[in-house]
PDB file of N, CA, C and O in Angstrom:
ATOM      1  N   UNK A   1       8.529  16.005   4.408  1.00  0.00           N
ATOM      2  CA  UNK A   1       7.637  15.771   5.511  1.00  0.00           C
ATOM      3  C   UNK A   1       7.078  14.348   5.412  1.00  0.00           C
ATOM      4  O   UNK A   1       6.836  13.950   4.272  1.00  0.00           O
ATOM      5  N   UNK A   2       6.766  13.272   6.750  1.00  0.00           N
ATOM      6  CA  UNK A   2       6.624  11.986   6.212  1.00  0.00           C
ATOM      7  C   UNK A   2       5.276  11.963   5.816  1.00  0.00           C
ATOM      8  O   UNK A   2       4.746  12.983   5.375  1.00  0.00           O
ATOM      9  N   UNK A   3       4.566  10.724   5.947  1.00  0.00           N
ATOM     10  CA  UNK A   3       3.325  10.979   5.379  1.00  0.00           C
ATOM     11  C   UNK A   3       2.845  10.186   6.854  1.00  0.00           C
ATOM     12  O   UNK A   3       3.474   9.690   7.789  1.00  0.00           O
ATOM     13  N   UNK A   4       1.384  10.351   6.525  1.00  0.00           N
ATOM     14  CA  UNK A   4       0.303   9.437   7.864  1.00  0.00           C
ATOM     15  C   UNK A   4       0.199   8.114   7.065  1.00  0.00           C
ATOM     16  O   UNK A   4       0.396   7.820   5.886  1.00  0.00           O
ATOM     17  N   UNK A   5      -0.188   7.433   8.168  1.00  0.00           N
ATOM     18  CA  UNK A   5      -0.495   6.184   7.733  1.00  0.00           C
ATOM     19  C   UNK A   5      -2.048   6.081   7.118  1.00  0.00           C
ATOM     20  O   UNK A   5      -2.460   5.364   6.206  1.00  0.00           O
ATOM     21  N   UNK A   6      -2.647   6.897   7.810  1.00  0.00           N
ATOM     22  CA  UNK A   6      -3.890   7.279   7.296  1.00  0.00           C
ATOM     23  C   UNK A   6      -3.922   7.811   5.370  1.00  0.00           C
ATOM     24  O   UNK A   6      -4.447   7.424   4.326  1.00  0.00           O
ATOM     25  N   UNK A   7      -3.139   8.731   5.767  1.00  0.00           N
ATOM     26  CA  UNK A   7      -3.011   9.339   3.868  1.00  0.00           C
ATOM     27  C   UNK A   7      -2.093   8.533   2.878  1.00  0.00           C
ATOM     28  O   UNK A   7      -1.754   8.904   1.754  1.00  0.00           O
ATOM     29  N   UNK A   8      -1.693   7.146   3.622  1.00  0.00           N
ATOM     30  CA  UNK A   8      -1.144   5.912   2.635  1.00  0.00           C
ATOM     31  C   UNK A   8      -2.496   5.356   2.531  1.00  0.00           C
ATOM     32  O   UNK A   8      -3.127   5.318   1.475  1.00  0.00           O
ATOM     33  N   UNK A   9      -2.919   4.925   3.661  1.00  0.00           N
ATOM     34  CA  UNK A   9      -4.470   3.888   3.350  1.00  0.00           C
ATOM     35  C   UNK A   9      -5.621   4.670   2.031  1.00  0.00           C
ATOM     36  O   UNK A   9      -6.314   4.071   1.208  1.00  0.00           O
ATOM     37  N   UNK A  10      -5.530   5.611   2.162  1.00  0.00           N
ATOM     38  CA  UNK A  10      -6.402   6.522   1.752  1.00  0.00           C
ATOM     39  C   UNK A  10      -6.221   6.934  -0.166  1.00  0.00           C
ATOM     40  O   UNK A  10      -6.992   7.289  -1.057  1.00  0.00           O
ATOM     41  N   UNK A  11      -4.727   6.623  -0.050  1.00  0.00           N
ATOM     42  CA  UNK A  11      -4.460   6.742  -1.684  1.00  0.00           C
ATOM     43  C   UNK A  11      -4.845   5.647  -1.937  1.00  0.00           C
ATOM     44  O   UNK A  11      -5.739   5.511  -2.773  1.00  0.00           O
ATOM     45  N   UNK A  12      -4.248   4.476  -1.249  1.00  0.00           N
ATOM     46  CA  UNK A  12      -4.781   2.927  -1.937  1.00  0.00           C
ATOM     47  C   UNK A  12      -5.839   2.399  -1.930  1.00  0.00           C
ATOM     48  O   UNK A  12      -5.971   1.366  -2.586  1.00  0.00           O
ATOM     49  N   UNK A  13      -6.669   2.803  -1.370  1.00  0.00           N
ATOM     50  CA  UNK A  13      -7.996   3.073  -1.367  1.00  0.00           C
ATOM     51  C   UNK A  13      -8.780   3.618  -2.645  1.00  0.00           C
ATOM     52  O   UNK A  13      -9.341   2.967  -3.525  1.00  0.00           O
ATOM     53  N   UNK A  14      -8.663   4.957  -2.500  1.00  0.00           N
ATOM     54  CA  UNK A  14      -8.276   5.377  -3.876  1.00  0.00           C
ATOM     55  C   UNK A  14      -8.603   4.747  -5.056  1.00  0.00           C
ATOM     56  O   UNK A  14      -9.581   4.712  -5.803  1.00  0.00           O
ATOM     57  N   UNK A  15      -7.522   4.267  -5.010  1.00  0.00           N
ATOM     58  CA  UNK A  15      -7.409   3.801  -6.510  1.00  0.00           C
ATOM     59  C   UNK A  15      -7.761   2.050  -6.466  1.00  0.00           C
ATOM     60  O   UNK A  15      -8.020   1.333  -7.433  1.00  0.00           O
ATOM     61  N   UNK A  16      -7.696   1.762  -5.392  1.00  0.00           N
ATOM     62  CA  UNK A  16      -7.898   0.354  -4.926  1.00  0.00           C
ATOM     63  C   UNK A  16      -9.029  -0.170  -4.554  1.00  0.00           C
ATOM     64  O   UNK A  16      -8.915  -1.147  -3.814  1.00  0.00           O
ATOM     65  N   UNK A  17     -10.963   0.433  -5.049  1.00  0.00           N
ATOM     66  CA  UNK A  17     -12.049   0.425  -3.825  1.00  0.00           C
ATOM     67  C   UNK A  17     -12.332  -0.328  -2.940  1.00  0.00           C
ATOM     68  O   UNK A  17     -12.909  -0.035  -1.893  1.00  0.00           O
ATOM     69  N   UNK A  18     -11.849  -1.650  -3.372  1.00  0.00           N
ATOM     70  CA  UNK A  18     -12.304  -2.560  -2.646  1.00  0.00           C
ATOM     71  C   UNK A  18     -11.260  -3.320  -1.376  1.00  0.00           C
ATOM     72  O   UNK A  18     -11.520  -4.131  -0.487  1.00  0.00           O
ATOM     73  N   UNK A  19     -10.124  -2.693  -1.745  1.00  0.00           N
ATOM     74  CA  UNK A  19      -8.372  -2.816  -1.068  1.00  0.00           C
ATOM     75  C   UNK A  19      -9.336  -2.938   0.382  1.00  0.00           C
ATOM     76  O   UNK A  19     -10.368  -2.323   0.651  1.00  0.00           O
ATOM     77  N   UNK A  20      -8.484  -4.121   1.322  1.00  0.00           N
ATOM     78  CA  UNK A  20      -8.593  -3.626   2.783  1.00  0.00           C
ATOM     79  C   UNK A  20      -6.881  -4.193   3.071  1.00  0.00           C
ATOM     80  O   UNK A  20      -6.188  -5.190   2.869  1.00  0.00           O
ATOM     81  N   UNK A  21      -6.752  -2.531   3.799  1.00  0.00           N
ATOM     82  CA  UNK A  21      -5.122  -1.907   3.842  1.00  0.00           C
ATOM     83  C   UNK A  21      -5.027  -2.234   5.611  1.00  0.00           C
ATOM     84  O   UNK A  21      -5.881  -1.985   6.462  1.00  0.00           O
ATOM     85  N   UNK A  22      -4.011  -2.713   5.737  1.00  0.00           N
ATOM     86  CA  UNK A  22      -3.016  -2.444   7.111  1.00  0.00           C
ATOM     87  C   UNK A  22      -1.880  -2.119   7.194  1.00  0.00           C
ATOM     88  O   UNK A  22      -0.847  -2.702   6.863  1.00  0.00           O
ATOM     89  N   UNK A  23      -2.145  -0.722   7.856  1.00  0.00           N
ATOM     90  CA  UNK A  23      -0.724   0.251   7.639  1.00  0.00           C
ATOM     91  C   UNK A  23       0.429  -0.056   8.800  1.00  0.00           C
ATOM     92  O   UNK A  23      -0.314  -0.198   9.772  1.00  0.00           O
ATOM     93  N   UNK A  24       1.478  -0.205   9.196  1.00  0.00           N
ATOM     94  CA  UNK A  24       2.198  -0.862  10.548  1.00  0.00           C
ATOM     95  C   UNK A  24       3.298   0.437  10.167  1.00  0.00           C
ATOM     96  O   UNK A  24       3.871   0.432   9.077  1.00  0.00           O
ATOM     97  N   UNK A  25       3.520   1.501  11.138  1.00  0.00           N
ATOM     98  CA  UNK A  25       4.818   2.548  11.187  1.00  0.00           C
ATOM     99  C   UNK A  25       5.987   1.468  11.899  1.00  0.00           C
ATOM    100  O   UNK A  25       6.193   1.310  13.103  1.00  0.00           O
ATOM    101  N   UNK A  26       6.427   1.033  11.154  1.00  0.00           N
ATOM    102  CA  UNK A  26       8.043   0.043  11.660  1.00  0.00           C
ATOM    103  C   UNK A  26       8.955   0.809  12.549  1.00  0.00           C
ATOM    104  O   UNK A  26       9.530   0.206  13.456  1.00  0.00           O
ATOM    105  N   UNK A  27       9.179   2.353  12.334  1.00  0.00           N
ATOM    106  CA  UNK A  27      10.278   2.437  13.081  1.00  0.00           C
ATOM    107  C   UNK A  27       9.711   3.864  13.969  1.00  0.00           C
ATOM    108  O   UNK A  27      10.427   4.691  14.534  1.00  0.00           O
ATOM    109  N   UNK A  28       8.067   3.849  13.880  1.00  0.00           N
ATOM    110  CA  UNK A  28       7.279   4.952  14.677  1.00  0.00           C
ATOM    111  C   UNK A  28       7.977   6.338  14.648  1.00  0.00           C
ATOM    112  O   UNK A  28       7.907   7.230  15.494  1.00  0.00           O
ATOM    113  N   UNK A  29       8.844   6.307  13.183  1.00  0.00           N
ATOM    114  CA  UNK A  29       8.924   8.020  12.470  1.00  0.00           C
ATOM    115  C   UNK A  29       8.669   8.256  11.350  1.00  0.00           C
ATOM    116  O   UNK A  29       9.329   8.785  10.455  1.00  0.00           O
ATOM    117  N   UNK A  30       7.266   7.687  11.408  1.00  0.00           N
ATOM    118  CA  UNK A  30       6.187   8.322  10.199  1.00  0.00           C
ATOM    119  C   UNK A  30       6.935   8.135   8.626  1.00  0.00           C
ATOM    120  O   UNK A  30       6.418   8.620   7.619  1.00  0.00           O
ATOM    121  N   UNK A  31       8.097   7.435   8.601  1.00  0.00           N
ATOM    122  CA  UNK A  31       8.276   7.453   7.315  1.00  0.00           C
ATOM    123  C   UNK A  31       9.094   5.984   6.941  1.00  0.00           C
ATOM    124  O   UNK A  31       9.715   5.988   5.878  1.00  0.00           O
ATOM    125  N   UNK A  32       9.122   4.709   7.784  1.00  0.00           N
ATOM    126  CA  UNK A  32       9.059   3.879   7.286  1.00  0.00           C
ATOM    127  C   UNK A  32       7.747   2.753   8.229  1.00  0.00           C
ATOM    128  O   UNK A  32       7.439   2.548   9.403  1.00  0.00           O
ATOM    129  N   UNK A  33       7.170   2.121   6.433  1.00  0.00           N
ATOM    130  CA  UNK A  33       5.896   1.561   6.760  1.00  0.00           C
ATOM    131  C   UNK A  33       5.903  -0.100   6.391  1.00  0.00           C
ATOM    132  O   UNK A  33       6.763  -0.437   5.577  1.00  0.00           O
ATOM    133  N   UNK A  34       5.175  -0.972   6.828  1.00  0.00           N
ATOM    134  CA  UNK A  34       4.338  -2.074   6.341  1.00  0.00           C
ATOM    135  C   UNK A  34       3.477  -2.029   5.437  1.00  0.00           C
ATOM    136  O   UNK A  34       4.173  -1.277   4.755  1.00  0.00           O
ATOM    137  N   UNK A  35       2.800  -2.130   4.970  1.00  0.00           N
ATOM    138  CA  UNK A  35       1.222  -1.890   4.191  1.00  0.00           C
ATOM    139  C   UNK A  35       1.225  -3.325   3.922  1.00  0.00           C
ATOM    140  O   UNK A  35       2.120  -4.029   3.455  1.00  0.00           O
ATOM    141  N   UNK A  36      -0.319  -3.709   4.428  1.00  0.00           N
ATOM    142  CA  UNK A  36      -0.694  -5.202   3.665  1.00  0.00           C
ATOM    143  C   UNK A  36      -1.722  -4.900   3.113  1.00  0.00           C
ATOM    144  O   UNK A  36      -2.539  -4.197   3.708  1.00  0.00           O
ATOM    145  N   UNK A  37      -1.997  -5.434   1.596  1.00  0.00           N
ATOM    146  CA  UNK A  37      -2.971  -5.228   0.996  1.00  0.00           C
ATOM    147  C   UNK A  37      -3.778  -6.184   0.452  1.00  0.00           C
ATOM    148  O   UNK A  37      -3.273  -7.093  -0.207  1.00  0.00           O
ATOM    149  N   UNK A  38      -5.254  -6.101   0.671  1.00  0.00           N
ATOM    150  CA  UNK A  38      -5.695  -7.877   0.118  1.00  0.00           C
ATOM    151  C   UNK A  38      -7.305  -7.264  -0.863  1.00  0.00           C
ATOM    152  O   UNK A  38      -8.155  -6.536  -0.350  1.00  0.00           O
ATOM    153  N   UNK A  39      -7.354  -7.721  -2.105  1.00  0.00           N
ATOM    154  CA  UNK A  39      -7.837  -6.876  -2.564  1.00  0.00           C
ATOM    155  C   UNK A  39      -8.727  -7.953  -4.024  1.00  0.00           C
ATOM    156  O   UNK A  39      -7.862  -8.557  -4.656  1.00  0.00           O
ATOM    157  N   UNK A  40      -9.592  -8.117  -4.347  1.00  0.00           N
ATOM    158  CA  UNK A  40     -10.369  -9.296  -5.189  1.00  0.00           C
ATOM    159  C   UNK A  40      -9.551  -9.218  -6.415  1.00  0.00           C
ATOM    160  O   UNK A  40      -9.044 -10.153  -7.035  1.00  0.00           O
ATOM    161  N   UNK A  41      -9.476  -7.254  -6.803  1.00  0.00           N
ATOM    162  CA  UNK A  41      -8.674  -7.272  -8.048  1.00  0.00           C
ATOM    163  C   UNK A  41      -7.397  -7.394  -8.578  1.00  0.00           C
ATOM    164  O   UNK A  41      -6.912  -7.117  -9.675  1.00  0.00           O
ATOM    165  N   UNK A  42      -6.748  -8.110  -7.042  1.00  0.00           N
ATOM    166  CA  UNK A  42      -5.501  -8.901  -7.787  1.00  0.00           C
ATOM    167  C   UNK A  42      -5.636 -10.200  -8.207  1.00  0.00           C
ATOM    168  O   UNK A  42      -4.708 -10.812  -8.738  1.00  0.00           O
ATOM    169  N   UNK A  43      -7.250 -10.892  -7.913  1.00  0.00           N
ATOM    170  CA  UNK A  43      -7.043 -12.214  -8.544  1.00  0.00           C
ATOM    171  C   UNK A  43      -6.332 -12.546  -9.841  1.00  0.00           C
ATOM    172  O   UNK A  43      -6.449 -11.765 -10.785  1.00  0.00           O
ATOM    173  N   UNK A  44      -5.597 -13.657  -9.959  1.00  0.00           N
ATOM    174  CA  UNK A  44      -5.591 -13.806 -11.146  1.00  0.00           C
ATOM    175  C   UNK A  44      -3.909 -13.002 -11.542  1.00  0.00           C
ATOM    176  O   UNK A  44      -2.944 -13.598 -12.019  1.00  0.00           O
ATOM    177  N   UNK A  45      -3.954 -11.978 -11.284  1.00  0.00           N
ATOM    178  CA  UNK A  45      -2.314 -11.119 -11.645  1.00  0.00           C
ATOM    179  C   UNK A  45      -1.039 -11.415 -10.814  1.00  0.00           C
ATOM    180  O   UNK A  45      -0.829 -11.332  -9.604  1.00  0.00           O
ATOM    181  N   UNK A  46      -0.186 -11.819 -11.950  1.00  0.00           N
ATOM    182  CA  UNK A  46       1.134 -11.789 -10.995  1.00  0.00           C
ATOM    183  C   UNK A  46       1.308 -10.654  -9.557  1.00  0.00           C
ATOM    184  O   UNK A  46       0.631  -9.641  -9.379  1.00  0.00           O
ATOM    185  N   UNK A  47       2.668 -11.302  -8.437  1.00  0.00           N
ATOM    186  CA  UNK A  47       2.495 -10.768  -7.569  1.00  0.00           C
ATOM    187  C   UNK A  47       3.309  -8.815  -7.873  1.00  0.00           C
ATOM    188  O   UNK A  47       3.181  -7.817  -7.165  1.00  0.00           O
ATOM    189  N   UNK A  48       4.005  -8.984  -9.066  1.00  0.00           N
ATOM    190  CA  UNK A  48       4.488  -7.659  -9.442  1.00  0.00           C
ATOM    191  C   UNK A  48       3.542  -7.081  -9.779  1.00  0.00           C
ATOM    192  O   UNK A  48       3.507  -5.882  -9.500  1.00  0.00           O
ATOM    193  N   UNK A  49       2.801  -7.472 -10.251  1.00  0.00           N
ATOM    194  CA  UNK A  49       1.286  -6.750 -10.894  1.00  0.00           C
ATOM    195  C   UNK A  49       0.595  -6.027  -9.899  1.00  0.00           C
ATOM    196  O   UNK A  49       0.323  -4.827  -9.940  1.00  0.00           O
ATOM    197  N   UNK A  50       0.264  -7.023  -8.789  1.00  0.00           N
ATOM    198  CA  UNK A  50      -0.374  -6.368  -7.643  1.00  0.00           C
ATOM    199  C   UNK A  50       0.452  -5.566  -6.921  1.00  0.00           C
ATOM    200  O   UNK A  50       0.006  -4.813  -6.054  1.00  0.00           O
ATOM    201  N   UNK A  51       1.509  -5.639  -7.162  1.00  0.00           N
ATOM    202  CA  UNK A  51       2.422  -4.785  -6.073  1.00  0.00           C
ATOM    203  C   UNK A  51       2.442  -3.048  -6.974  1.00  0.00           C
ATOM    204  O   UNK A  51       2.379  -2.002  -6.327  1.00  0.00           O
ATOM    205  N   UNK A  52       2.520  -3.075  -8.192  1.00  0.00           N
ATOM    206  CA  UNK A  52       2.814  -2.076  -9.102  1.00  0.00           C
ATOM    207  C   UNK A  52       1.356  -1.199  -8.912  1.00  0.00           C
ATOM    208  O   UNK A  52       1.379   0.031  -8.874  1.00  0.00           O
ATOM    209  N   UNK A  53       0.298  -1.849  -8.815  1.00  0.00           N
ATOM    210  CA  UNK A  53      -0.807  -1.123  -8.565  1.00  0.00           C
ATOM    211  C   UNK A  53      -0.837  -0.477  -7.529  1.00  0.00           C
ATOM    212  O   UNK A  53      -0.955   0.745  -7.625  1.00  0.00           O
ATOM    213  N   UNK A  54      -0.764  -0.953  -6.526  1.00  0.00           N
ATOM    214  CA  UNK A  54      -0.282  -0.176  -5.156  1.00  0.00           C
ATOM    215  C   UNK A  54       0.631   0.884  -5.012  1.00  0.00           C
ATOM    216  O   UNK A  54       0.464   1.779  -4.184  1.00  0.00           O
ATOM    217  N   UNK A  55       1.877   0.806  -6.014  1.00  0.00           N
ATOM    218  CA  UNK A  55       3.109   1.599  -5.877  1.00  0.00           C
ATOM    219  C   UNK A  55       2.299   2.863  -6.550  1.00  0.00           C
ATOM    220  O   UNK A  55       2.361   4.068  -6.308  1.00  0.00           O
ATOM    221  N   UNK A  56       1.496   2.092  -7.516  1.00  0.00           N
ATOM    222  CA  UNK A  56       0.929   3.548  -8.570  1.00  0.00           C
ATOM    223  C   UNK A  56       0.059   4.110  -7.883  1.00  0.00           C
ATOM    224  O   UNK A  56       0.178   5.332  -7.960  1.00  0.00           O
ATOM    225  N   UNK A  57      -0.816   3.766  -7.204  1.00  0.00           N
ATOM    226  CA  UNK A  57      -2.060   4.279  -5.874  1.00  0.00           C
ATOM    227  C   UNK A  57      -0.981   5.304  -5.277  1.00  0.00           C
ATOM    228  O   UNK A  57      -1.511   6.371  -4.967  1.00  0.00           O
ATOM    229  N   UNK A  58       0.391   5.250  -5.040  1.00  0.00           N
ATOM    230  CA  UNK A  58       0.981   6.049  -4.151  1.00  0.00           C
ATOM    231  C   UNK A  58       1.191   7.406  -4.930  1.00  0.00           C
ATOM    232  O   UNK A  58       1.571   8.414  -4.334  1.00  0.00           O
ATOM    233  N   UNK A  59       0.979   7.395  -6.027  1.00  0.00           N
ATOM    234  CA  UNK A  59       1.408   8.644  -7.034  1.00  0.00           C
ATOM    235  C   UNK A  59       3.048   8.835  -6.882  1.00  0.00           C
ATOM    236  O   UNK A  59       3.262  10.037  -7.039  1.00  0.00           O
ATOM    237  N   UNK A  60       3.929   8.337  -6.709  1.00  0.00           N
ATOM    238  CA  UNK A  60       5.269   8.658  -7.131  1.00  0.00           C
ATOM    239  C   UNK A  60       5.632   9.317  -5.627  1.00  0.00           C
ATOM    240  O   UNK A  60       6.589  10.067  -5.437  1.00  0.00           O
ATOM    241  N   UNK A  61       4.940   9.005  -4.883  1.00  0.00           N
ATOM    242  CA  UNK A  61       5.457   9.470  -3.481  1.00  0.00           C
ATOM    243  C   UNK A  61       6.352   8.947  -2.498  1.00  0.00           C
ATOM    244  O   UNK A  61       6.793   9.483  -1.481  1.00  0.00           O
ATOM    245  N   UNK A  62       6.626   7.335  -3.174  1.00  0.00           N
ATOM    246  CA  UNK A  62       8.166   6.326  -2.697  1.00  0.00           C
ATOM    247  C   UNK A  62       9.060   7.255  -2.978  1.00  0.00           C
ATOM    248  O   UNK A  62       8.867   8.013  -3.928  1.00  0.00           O
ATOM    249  N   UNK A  63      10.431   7.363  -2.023  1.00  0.00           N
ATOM    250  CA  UNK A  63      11.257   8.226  -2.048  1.00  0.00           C
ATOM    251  C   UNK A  63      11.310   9.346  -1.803  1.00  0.00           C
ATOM    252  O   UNK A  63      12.358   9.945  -1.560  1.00  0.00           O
ATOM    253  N   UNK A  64      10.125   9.869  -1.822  1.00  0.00           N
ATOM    254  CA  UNK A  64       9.602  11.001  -1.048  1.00  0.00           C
ATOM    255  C   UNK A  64       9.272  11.504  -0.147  1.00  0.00           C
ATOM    256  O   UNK A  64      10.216  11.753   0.603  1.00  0.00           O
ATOM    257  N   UNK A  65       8.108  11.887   0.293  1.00  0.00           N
ATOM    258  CA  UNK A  65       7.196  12.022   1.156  1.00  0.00           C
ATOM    259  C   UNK A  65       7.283  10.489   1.809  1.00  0.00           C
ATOM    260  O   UNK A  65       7.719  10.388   2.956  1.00  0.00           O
ATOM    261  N   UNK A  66       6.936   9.487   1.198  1.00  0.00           N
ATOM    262  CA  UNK A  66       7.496   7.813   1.918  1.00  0.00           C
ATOM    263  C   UNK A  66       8.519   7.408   1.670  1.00  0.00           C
ATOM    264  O   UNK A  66       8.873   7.238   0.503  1.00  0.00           O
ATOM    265  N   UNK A  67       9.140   7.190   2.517  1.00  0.00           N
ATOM    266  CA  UNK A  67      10.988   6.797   2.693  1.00  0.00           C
ATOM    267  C   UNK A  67      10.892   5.152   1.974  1.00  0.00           C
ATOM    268  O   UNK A  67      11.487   4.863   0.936  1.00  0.00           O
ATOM    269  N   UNK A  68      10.197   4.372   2.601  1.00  0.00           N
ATOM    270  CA  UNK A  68      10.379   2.963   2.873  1.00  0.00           C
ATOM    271  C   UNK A  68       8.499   2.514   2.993  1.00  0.00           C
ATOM    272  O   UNK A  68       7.624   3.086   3.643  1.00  0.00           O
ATOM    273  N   UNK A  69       8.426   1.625   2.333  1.00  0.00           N
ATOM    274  CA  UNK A  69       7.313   0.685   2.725  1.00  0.00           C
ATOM    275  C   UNK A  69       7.547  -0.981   1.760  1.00  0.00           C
ATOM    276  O   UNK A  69       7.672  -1.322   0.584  1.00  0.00           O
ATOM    277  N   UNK A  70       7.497  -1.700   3.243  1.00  0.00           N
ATOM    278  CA  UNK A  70       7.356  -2.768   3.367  1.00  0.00           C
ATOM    279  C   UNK A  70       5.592  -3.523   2.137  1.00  0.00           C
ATOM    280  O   UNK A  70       4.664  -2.714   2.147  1.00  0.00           O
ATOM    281  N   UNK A  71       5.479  -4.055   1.795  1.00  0.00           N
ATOM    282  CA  UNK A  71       4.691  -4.048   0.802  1.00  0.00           C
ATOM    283  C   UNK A  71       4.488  -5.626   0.838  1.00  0.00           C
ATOM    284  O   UNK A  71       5.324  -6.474   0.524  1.00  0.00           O
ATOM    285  N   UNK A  72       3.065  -5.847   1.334  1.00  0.00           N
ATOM    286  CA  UNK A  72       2.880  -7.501   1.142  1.00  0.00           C
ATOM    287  C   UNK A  72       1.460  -7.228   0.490  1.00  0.00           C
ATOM    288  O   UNK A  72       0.675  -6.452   1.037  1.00  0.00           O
ATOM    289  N   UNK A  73       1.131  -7.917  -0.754  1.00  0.00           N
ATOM    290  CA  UNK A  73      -0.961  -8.090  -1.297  1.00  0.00           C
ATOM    291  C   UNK A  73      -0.767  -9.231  -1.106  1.00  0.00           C
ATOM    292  O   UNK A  73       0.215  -9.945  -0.902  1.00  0.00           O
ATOM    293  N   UNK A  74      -2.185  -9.390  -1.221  1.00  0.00           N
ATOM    294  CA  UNK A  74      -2.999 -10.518  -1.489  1.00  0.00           C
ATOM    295  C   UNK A  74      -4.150 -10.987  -2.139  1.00  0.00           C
ATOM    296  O   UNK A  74      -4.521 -10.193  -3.004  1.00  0.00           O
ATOM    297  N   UNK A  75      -4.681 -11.746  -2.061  1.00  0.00           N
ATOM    298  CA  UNK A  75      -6.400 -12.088  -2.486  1.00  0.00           C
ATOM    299  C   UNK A  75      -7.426 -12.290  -1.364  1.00  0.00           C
ATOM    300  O   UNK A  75      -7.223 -13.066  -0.430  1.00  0.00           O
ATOM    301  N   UNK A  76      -8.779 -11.395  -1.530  1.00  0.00           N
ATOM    302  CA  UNK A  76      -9.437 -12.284  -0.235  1.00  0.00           C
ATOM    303  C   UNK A  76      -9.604 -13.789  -0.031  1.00  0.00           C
ATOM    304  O   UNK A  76      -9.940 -14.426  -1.029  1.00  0.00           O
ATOM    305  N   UNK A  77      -9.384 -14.584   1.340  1.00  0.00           N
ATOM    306  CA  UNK A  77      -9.914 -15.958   1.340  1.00  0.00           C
ATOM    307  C   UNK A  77     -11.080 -16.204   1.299  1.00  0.00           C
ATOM    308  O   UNK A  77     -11.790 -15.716   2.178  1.00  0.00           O
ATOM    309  N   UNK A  78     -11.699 -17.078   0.228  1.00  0.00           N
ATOM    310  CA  UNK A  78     -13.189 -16.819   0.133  1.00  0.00           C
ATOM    311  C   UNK A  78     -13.479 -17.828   1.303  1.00  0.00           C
ATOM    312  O   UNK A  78     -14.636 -18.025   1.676  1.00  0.00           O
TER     313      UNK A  78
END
């Protein structure tokens, strides 16, 4: 079953408090996504670093329940 875009924002959130998430459904069947994530506590960490945190916010649900997500972080611009 795919997932909401809502219950992607909501894991990365999660585990992410301060994450501000934009979810984009690419092909508007709920199971391939965008997610942009921009978040203070990737300052400083490689971009695999920040990306791996996110993947882990998902609990192992890539390939699953989420087919596909497109995956861009960042840092806030101060």
């Amino acid at each position: 079953m795919p997932m909401e875009a809502q219950a992607i924002e909501a894991l990365i959130v999660a585990a992410i408090p301060d994450a501000v998430v934009e979810i984009t459904d690419l092909a508007g069947d709920g199971d391939h996504y965008a997610a942009r994530v921009v978040s203070g506590s990737f300052r400083g960490k490689p971009r695999i670093a920040q990306q791996r945190a996110v993947y882990a916010a998902l609990g192992g649900r890539m390939g699953g329940e989420l087919h596909a997500l497109q995956l861009t972080t960042a840092v806030p611009q101060d």
